[in-house]
N, C-alpha and C positions, 0 to 999 in steps of 0.2 A: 492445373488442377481444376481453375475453373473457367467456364466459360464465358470471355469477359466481352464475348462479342452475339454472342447470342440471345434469344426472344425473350429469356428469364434473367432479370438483373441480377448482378453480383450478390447483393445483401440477400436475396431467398434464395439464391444458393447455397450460403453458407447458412442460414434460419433453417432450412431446411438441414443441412449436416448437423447441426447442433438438437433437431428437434429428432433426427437418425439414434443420435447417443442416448438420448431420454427414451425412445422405444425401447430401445434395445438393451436398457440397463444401466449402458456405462455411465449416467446424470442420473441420481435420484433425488427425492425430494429433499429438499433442505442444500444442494451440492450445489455451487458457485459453478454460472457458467465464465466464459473469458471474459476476460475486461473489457474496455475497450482499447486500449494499449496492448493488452493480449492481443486481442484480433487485431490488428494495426502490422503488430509485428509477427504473428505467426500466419495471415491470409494474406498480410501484400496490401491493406486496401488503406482507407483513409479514416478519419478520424468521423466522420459522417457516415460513413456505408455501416461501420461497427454499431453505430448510433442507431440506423435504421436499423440491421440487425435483432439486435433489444427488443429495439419499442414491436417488429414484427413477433416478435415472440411472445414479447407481454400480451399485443393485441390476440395471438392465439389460445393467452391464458395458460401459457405453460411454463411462464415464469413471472417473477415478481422482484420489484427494486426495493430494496432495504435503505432508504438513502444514508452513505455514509460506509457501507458497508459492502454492496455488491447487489449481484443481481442474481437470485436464486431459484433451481427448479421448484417449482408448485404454488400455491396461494397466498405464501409469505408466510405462512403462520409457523412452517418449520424452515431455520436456516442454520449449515453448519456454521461455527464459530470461523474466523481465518486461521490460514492452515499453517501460514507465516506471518511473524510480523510486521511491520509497517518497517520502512528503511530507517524511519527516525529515531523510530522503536530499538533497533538493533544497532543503529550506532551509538543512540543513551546509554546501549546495556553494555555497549565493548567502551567506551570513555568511563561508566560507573565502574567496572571490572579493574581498567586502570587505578581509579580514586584508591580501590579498596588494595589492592595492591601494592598501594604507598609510592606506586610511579608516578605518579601527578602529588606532588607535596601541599600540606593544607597551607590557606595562604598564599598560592601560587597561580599562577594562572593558566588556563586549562588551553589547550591549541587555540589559535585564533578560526573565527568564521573561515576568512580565506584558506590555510594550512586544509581547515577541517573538508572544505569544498571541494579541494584539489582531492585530496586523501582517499574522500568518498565517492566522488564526480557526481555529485546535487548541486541545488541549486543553496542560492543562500536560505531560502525560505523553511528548506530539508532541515538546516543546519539551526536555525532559528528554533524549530521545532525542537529539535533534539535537547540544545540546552533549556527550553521551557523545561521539558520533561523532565530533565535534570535536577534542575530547578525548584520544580515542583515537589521531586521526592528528598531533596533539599541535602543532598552532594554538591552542587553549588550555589555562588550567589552571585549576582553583577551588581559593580559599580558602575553607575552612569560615566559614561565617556572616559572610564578607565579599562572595563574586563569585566571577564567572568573568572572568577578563582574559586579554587576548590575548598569546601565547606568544614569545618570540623568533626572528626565521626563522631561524635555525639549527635552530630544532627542528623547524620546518614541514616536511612531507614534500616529498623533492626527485625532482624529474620525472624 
């Protein structure tokens, strides 16, 4: 697809296909271009070339980084929201879905890190997250160097 041996480097070749979509419609403003994980895995390249990428686009002013968020068509000042959740995001929601469920018993303690790593193939960091969230919306609670167990629904957030 591209030409990885010719006068124009990889990264404005693809700057250039992506600045292609914004001509022509298919990126409008506010619209997330790929990540850099995106590009990694959908062009073949490295985790640096996707990097140049970016910043060639930003430098052309046709896109802007949201840090935290993405990197989006136009001057930053419109960006869509994401269009999926976060992995962590969506594991809290299917372990809270359990809670509510009465499959996970209050009192009891929720998969371990490990179970939950293998389950979801993240890392621990994924999973760490997940139970903050958790946590946070106060479905569960941890004990230091006991567990995370599941919270009483009284405390569970109420719709």
């Amino acid at each position: 697809m591209f030409d990885r041996e010719g006068p124009v480097p990889v990264y404005k070749q693809i700057a250039e296909l992506i600045h292609a979509q914004i001509r022509h419609g298919e990126l409008i403003e506010g619209d997330a271009i790929p990540s850099e994980a995106e590009m990694e895995a959908e062009y073949g390249v490295a985790r640096a070339t996707a990097r140049r990428v970016t910043r060639e686009l930003r430098e052309l002013g046709l896109v802007q980084t949201q840090p935290g968020l993405g990197t989006f068509v136009g001057d930053g000042a419109v960006y869509r929201p994401r269009r999926r959740p976060l992995l962590y995001e969506q594991m809290a929601k299917e372990i809270a879905e359990r809670i509510e469920r009465r499959e996970l018993k209050t009192n009891r303690p929720i998969p371990s890190e490990k179970s939950l790593m293998q389950q979801y193939g993240v890392a621990k960091a994924t999973v760490r997250q997940a139970v903050k969230f958790l946590r946070d919306q106060g479905y569960v609670f941890t004990v230091p160097h006991r567990g995370t167990y599941v919270s009483s629904p009284e405390k569970w957030p109420q719709d």
